[in-house]
C-alpha positions in Angstrom: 23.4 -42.5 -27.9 19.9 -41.8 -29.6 18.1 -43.5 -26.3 20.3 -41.2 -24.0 19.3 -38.5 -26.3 15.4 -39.1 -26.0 16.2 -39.3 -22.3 17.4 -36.3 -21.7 15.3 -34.4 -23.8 12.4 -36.1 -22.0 14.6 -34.8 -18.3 14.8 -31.1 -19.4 11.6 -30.3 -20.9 10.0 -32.2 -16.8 12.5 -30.0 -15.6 11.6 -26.9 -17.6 7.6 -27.6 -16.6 8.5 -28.0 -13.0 10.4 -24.6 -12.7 7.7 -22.7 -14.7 5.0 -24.1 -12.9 7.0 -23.5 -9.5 7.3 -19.8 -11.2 3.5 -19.4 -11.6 2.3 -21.2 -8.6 4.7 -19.2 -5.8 3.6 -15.6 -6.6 6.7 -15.0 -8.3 5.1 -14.2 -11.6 2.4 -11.9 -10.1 5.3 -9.8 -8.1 7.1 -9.5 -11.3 3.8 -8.1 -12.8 3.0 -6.1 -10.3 6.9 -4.5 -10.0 6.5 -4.4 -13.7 3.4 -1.9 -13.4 4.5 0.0 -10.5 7.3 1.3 -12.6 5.5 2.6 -15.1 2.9 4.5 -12.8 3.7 8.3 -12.5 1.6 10.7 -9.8 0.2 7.7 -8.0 -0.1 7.3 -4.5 1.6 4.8 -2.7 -0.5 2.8 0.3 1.4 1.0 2.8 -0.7 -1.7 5.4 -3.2 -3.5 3.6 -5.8 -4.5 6.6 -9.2 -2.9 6.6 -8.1 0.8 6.5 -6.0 0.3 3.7 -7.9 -1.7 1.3 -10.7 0.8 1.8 -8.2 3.6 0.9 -6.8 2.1 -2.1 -10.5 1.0 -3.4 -11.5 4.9 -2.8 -9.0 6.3 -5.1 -9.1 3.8 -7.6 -12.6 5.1 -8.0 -11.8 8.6 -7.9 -9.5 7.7 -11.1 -6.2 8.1 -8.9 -3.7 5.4 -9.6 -2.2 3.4 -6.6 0.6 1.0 -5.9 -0.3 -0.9 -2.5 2.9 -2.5 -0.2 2.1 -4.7 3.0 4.3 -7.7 3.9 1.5 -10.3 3.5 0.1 -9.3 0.4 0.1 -12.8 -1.4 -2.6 -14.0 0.7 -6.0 -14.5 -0.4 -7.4 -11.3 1.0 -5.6 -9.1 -1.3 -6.5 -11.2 -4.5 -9.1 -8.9 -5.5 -7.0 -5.9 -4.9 -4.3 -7.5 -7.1 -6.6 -7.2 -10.0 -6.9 -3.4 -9.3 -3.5 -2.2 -8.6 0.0 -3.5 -8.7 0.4 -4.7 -5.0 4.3 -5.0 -3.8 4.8 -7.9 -0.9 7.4 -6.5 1.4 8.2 -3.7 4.4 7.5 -0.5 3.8 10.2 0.6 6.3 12.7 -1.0 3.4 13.5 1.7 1.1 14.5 -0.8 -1.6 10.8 -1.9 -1.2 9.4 1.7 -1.5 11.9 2.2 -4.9 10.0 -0.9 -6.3 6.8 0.9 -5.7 7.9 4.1 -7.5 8.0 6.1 -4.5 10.3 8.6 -6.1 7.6 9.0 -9.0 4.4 9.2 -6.8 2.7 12.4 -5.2 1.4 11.2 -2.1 2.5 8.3 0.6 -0.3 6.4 2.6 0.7 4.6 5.8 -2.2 3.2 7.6 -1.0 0.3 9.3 -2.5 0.0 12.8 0.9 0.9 14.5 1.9 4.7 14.9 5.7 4.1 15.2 5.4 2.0 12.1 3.4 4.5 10.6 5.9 7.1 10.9 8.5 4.9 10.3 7.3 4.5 6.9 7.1 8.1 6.4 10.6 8.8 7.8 11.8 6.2 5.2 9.8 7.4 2.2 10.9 11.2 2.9 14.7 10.3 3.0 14.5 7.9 0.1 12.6 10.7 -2.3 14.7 13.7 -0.8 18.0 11.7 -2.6 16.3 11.4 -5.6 14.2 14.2 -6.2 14.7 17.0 -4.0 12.8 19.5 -6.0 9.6 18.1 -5.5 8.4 16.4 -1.9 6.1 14.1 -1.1 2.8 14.3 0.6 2.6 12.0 4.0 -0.5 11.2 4.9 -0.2 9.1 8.1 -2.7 7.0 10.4 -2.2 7.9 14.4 -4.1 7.0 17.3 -2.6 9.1 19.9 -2.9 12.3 19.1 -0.2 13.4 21.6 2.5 11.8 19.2 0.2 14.2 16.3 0.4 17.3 17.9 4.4 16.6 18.9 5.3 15.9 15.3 3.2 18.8 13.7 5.2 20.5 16.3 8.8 19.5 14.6 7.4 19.4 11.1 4.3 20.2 9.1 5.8 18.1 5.6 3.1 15.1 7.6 -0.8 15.0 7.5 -1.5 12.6 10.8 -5.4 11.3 10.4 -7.1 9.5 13.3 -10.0 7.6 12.8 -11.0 8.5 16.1 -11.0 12.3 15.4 -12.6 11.9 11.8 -15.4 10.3 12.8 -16.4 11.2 16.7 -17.9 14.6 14.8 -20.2 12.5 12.5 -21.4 10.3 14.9 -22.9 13.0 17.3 -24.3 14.9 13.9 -26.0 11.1 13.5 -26.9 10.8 17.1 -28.7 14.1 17.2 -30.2 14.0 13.9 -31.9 10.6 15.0 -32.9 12.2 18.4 -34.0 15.3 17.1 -36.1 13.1 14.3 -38.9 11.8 17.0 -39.1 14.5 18.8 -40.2 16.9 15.7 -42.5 13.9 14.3 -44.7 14.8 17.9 
């Protein structure tokens, strides 16, 4: 009985290391830390699409003090390590309103989608508007969405002016002409 004894004892604590090390090692820990934070933010801004757009948005208002919670659906990978660190970071689909509730949608001020795809884009919005009208219809939340074709911007400002559409295209053209003409106008003076 006392060898069986050792044994098991000897079975159970392997098999207690091998499902906390499984715990650690899959993420599973770190999504429970991050869910963990996200609910306890309050006026944060939620960013959905982690690529280059998105990680530059969420390091921007991290250093204006503003507190985000970042979603994208590969956000265990090694490119968002360092975000991790910064702000909780949810790994699933925005489009998923039980995804956006983990994120504290219903407590944040302002919604960021600024994945590369305008239908997913407003997708996201769509999603995040209905979920936060059920829970809080006193107080809406600010869309700010990424388009590229600003036909699809002007026909949704059209319907509804509750989304901010931002295209990179339309942001920047404008600086790089100021830039362009500043450096042409530079040599010309220095004559």
């Amino acid at each position: 009985f006392g060898i069986v004894l050792m044994f098991s004892g000897i079975v159970l604590v392997a098999i207690i290391a091998s499902l906390l090390t499984n715990f650690i090692v899959s993420g599973t820990a770190m999504q429970m830390r991050n869910e963990f934070l996200a609910g306890r933010l309050r006026g944060h801004v939620v960013v959905c699409g982690l690529g280059q757009v998105g990680v530059a948005v969420a390091r921007d208002l991290r250093r204006r003090g503003i507190s985000v919670v970042a979603v994208d659906p590969a956000a265990c990978d090694e490119q968002h390590r360092e975000l991790h660190l910064r702000c909780p970071v949810i790994s699933g689909d925005a489009t998923s309103p039980v995804v956006l509730v983990r994120a504290g949608i219903d407590r944040a001020r302002a919604l960021v989608a600024c994945t590369s795809n305008d239908a997913l884009n407003l997708e996201v919005g769509l999603t995040a508007q209905d979920t936060v009208e059920r829970r809080r219809a006193d107080r809406p939340l600010r869309l700010v969405l990424r388009c590229f074709d600003p036909d699809l911007a002007r026909r949704i400002h059209a319907v509804s002016d509750d989304y901010i559409l931002l295209s990179e295209a339309q942001i920047t053209a404008p600086l790089f002409v100021r830039r362009a003409i500043a450096h042409a106008v530079e040599p010309d003076e220095a004559s």
